[in-house]
N, C-alpha and C positions, 0 to 999 in steps of 0.2 A: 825250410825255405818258404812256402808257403802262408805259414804261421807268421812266419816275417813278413812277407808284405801284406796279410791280414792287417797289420798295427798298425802298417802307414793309412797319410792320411789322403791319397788317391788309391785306394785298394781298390782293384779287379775283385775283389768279390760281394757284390753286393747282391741284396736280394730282388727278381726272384730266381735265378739261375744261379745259385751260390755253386751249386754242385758240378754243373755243368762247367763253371770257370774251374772250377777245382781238378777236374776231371784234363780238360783242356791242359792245364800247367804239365800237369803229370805225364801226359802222351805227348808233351815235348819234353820235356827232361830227360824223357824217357827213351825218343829216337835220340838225345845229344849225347847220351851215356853210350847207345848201340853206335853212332859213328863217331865216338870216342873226342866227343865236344863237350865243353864245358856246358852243366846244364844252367849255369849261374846265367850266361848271358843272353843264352835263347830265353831264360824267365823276364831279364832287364826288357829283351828287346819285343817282346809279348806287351808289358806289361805296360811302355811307353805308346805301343800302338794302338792298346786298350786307352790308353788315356784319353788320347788323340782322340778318336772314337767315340766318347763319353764328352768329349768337347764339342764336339761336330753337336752331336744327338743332342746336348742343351743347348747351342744355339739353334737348332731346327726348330726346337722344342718352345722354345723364347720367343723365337718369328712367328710359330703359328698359333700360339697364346694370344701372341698380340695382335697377330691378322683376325683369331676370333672374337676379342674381344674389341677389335674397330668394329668388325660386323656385327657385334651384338649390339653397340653404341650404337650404329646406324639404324638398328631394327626401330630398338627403345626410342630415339629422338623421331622415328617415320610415326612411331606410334603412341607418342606422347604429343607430335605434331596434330595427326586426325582426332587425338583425344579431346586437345585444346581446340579443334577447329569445332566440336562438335559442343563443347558446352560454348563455347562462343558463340553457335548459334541457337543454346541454350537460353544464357542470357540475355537473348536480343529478344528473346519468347515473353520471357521473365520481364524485363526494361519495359516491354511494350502493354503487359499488362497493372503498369503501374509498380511493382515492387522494385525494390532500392538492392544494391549486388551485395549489402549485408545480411540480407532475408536469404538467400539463395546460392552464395559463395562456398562456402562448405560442406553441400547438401553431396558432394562425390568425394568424402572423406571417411573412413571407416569409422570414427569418431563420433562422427556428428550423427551415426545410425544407433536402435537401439539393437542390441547384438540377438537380444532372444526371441525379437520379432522379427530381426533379418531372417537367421535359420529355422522360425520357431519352435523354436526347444525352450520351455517353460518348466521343465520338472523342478528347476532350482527354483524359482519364483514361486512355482505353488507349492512346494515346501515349504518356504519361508513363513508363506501368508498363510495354508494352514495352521502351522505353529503358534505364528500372531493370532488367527482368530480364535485356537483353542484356549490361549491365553484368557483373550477377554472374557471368553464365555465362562469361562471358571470364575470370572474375578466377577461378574455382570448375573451371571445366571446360575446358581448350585444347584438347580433341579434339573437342567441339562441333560447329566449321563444319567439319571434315570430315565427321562423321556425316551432318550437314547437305547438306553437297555429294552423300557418296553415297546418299540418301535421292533425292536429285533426279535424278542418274543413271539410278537404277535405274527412278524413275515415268517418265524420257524413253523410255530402252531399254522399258518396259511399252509408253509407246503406238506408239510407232513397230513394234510388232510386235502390237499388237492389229489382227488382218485374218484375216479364215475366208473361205474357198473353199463357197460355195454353189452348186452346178449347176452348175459352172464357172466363175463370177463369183467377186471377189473384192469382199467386203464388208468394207469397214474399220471398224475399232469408230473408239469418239471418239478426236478429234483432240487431240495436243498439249494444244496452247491449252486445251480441252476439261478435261483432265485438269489440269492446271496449276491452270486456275479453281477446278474443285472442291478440290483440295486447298487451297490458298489461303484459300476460304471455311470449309473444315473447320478448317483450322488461326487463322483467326480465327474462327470462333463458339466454338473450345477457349482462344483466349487470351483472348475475353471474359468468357466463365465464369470464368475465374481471378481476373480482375483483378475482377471484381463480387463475387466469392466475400473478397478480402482489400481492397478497398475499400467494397465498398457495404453489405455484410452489415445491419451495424444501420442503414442509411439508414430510416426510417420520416416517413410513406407515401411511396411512391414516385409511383402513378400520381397524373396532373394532379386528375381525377377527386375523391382523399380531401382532397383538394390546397381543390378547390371548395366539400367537406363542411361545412370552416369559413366558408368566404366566402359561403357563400350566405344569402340574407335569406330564403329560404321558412321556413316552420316543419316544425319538427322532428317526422318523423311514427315511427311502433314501425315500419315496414318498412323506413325508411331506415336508422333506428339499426340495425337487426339485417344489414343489408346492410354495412353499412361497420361494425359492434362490433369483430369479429376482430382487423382486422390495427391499427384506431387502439387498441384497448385494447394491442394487443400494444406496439406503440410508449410508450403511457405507462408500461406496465409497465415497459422499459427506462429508460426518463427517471425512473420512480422509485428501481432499483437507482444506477442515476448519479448524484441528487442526493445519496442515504443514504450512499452509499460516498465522494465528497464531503465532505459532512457529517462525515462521522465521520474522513476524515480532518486536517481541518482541526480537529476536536474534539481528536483525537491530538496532533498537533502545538502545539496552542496546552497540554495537558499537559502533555507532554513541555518544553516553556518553563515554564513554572510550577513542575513536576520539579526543573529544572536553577538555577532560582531558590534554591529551597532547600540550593543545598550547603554555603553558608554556614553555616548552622545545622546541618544534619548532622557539618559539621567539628567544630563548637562544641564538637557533645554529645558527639564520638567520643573516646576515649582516647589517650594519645600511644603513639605505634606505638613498636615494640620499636626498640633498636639494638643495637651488638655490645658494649656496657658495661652495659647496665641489660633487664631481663624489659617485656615488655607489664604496665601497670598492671593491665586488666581487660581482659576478650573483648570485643572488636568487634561490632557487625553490620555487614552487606552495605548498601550505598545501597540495592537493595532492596525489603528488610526495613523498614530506615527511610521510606519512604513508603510502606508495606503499613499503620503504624502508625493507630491509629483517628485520634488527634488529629490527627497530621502530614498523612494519607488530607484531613481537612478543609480544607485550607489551599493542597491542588492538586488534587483531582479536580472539586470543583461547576466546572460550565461558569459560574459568576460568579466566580468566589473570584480573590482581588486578592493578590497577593504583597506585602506590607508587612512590615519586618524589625523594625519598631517595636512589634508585634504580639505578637515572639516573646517575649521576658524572661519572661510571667507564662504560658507557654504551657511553658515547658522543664521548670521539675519534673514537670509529667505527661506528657511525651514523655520524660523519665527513668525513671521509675514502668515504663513502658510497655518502655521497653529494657529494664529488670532484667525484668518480667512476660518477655519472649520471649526472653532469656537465659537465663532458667530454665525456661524451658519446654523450648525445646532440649538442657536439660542434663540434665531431668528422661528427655526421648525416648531419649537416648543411654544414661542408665541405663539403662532398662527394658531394653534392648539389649545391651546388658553385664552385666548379671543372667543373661537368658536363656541368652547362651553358656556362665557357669559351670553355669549350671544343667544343661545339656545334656553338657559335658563331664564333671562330677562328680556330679552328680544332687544335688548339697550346695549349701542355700542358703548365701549367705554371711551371712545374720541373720537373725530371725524378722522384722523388720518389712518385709524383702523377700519374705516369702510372697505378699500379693495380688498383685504381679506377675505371680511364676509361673505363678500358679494361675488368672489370668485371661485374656482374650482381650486382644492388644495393640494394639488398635485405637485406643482412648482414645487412646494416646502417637503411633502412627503418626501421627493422624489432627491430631493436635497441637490440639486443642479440649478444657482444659481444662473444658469445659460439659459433655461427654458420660463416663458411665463412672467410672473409679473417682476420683470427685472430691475424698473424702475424702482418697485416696494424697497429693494433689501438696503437702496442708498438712501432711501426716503427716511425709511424706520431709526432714530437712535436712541440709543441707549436710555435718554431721557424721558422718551416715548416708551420702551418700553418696560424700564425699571419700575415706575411707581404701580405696574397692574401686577408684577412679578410679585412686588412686596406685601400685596393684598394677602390678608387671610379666608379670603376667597378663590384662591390662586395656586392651591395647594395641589403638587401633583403624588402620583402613586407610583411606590417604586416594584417594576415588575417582577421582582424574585421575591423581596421580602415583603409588600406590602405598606413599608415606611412610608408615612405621608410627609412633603417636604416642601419646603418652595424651591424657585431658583433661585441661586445658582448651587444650593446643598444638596439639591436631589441628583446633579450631573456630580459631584463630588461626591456624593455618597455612592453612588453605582460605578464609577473607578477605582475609590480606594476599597469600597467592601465589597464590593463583586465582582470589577476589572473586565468589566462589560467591554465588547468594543466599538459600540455605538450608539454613544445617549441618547436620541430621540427613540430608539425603539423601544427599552426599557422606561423611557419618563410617562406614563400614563396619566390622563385627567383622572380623577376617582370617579365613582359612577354619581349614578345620576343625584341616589339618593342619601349620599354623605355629602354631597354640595348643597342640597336641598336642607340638609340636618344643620351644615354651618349656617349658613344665612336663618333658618328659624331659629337658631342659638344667636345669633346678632341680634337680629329683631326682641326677642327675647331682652337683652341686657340694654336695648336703645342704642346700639352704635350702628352707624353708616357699612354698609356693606363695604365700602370703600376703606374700612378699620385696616391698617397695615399689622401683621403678625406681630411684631417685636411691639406694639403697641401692646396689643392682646397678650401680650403671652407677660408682659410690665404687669401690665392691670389683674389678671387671672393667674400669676405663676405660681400661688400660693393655694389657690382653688381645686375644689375637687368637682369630678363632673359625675352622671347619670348618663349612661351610656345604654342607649335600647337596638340589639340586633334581630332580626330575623334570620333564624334556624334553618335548616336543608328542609325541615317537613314543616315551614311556612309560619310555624310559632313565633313567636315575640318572647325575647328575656333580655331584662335589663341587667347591668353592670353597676352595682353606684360604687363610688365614690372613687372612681381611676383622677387621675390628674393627665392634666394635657400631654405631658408628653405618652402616655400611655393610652390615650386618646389616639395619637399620631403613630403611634410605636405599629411594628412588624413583628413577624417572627424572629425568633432569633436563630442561629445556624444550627443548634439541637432540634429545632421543633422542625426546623426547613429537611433537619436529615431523616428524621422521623418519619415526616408526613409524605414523604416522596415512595416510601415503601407502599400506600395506599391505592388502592385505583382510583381514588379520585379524590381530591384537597383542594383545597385554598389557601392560598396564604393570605387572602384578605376577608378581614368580616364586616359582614353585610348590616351597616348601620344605617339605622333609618331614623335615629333622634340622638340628640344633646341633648342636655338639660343642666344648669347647676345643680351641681347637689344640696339640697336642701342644710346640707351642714353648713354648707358655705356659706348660703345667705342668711341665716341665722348670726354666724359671726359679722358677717357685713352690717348686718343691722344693728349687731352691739357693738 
């Protein structure tokens, strides 16, 4: 019988008093059999009362589960209430010395701590990093474990001869082992400094301690804050260099996308590049330049601004506007720049409406802000005025990577399409003094007007060979004969530029102090 209501699935016996129920059946069965009673029903009626019982006991069981678990609810909610009342008046610590609630939001999360300078426990970390550095030293230094070996040598032979003779006695200093241990511990408290020095550095807070600062639900008193201010301020200050630097890079980069969006349109607006049958249409600018532009600036710099190419069409004549505005402004600075050299070589202006130049400070132009200075000059100045000093073969500027000498407007086109410079008056240089000096005594020389236009010169001499005299780094003179003008005018070319830059010190321009025809040339010219 028992074994039978074992099977059921309200069974009186469960654990832990199995026996004791067992025990119980039996000593009634066992009075039903002695007063000559079924013992079947005193088991039913046990067994229903056990039920009952077992019903009761799990709903008691149920209420005060749930009564402790209201209470534990209310503990947690009293003490996630003081908790938040306490970084709240964290925060307003935090707010008031300038940082932002993303520098300091996270700082009472177990997360956001480093775990081995919470507890400090380091063994795993200076495992690591001893490993790492044994590594190097093998691959960096092979004489290492010998240094090593005789270092150990040398501390064995120390102690085995550390012993002094006192009154006759012989008094040994420390032993072996002794010596051993210390160094050991010397040589690990030197490899923990290291490895905390290039691991732990910006760990912030370390001890458990600043750790509790946040966790704790007491309220937040001025001796507490001023006990732990230092090192947690120091810490968000870090957390706030890292979000900004962060920030800003991801600001960078999402430009830089937006930038590269736009090349479509930069192509659009650009002119068709030169080939070996047809001149460049018009002057270039640099990509740049082209996003320096006010309008273009609008369409990639706001951290909202949406690249849409459907946008552009009614947008291009004033980013046209805008490219002739800084084309000529550039052309305008290179003037002002080419004035000045005739003016200094000859003291002769080349016209009167080039006086305010002269005669002014050339900041205005430098500074390339039409807004400031002689503002009247830039409407003054046209093209007409300035073309014909441009076309001089006196007029010749230097290009500053490679040296090429060029006039305008080949020199601003040579320095975007072969070097993609992004702003031609910084690379367009006058040549020095004394290759200006060398054109003009090769004019005078042949009898033409200083005033000779290039494409004239270059008609008349294309065929000629020249005598070319430089001076050397240690002050010698050596001539060149028989280069032809373009090799006169010529630079480096991108093998000699990659060369010469391994050097400590180059030029990519050489230092000519005379022309001359070459003598072959006028020879033929006379036959």
């Amino acid at each position: 019988m028992t074994s039978d209501l074992a099977r059921g699935e309200d069974s009186i016996l469960f654990v832990p008093d199995v026996l004791k129920q067992s025990a119980e059946l039996h000593r009634l069965e066992a009075e039903a059999i002695a007063q000559n009673q079924s013992p079947q029903t005193v088991s039913e009626a046990y067994v229903v009362s056990r039920a009952q019982y077992r019903r009761c006991a799990k709903q008691d069981a149920r209420a005060w589960e749930n009564h402790r678990r209201w209470l534990q609810d209310q503990a947690d909610s009293k003490l996630a209430l003081r908790k938040s009342l306490r970084r709240a008046d964290i925060s307003k610590r935090f707010l008031a010395l300038g940082f932002v609630a993303a520098d300091f939001d996270t700082l009472h999360l177990d997360g956001s701590w480093c775990s081995s300078c919470l507890y400090q426990s380091y063994d795993d970390d200076l495992a690591e990093w001893e490993d790492y550095e044994e590594d190097l030293i093998l691959d960096t230094h092979d004489e290492e474990p010998q240094t090593q070996d005789q270092a150990m040598s040398t501390t064995t032979s120390d102690a085995q001869g550390a012993q002094v003779r006192v009154g006759g006695a012989i008094i040994r200093g420390p032993s072996l082992e002794q010596k051993l241990g210390e160094f050991r511990e010397q040589a690990r408290e030197e490899k923990m400094a290291a490895m905390l020095a290039d691991l732990h550095t910006d760990c912030m807070p370390g001890p458990a301690s600043l750790y509790q600062f946040f966790q704790s639900d007491e309220r937040l008193t001025d001796e507490e804050w001023e006990k732990y201010k230092s090192p947690i301020v120091a810490c968000v200050h870090r957390r706030r260099f890292d979000r900004i630097w962060r920030e800003e890079i991801a600001a960078h980069d999402a430009r830089q996308k937006r930038q590269e969006a736009l090349r479509p349109l930069f192509g659009r607006l650009q002119p068709p590049k030169r080939s070996a049958t047809s001149a460049r249409a018009s002057i270039p600018i640099s990509f740049a330049i082209f996003l320096a532009l006010p309008t273009v600036e609008t369409l990639w710099y706001p951290a909202n601004a949406f690249i849409d190419a459907r946008g552009w069409p009614p947008l291009e004549p004033q980013i046209l506007s805008e490219i002739c505005t800084r084309i000529r402004l550039d052309k305008v600075v290179l003037f002002d720049r080419i004035v000045r050299a005739h003016v200094a070589d000859n003291g002769v202006l080349p016209s009167t409406t080039m006086k305010p130049i002269a005669s002014s400070s050339s900041s205005p132009f430098i500074d390339c802000d039409p807004s400031k200075g002689l503002v009247p000059l830039h409407a003054a100045l046209t093209d007409r005025d300035m073309d014909p000093l441009f076309a001089q073969v006196t007029s010749l500027f230097r290009c500053g990577i490679c040296s090429t000498k060029l006039p305008y407007p080949d020199i601003a086109i040579h320095l975007v399409d072969d070097h993609d410079v992004p702003n031609v008056p910084a690379y367009a240089h006058v040549p020095s003094s004394d290759f200006r000096k060398a054109i003009k005594s090769l004019l005078d020389d042949l009898g033409h007007s200083l005033q000779l236009e290039l494409a004239a010169f270059e008609f008349f001499y294309a065929d000629c060979d020249f005598d070319v005299t430089m001076r050397s780094a240690s002050g010698q003179f050596e001539t060149s004969v028989g280069e032809t003008w373009a090799q006169v005018l010529s630079g480096k070319s991108p093998a000699e530029l990659d060369a010469s830059r391994l050097k400590l010190s180059y030029s990519t321009d050489r230092d000519i102090v005379g022309i001359k025809l070459s003598t072959a040339s006028v020879s033929d010219e006379d036959a």
